[in-house]
C-alpha positions as CSV (number, residue, x, y, z in Angstrom):
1,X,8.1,2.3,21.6
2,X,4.1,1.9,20.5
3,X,2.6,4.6,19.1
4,X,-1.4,4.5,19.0
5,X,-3.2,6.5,16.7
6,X,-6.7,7.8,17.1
7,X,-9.0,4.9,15.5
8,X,-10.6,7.8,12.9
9,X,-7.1,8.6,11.9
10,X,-6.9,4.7,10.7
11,X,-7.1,3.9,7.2
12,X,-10.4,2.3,6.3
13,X,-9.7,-1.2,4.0
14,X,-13.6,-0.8,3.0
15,X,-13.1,2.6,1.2
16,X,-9.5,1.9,-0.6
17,X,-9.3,1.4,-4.2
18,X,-6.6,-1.8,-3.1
19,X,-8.7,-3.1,-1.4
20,X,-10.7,-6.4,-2.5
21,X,-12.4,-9.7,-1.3
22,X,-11.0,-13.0,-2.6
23,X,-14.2,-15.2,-1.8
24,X,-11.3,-17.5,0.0
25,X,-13.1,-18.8,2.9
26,X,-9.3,-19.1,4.8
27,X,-8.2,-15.4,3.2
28,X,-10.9,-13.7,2.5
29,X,-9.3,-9.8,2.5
30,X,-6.5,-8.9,-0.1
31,X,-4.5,-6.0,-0.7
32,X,-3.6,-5.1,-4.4
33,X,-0.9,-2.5,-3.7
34,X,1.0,-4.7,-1.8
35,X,-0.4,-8.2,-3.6
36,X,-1.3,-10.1,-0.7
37,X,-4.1,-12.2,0.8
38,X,-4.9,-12.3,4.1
39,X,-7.5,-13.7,7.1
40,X,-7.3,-10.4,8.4
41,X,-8.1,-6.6,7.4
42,X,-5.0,-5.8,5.4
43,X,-4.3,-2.9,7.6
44,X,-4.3,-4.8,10.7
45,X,-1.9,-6.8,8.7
46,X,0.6,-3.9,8.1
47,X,0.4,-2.8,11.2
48,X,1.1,-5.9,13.4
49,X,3.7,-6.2,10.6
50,X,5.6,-3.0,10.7
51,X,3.8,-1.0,13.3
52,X,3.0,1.8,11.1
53,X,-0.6,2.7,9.5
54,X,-1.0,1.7,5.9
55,X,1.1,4.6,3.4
56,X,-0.3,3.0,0.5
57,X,-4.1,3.7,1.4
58,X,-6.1,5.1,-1.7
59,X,-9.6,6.9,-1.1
60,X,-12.0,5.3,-3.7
């Protein structure tokens, strides 16, 4: 079973506190709350990962 969400409901990487750039050309996103690195959007990540929307998203 998929679920899809409506793309405003998605957390935004750009505006989370865990959210940072590693200046890694081959992983340039990174997720501090769950201390990874990744080539793509940490969300994305989660989500191809689990199939759930990020919990751990922080407004900054």
């Amino acid at each position: 079973m998929t679920t899809q969400q409506n793309p405003q409901n998605r957390p935004n990487c750009f505006a989370c506190r865990n959210f940072f750039i590693t200046h890694e050309s081959s992983r340039p996103y990174g997720c501090r709350a769950m201390g990874f690195k990744s080539k793509k959007i940490p969300r994305q990540v989660v989500f191809d990962s689990s199939g759930m929307e990020c919990q751990l998203f922080v407004k900054k």
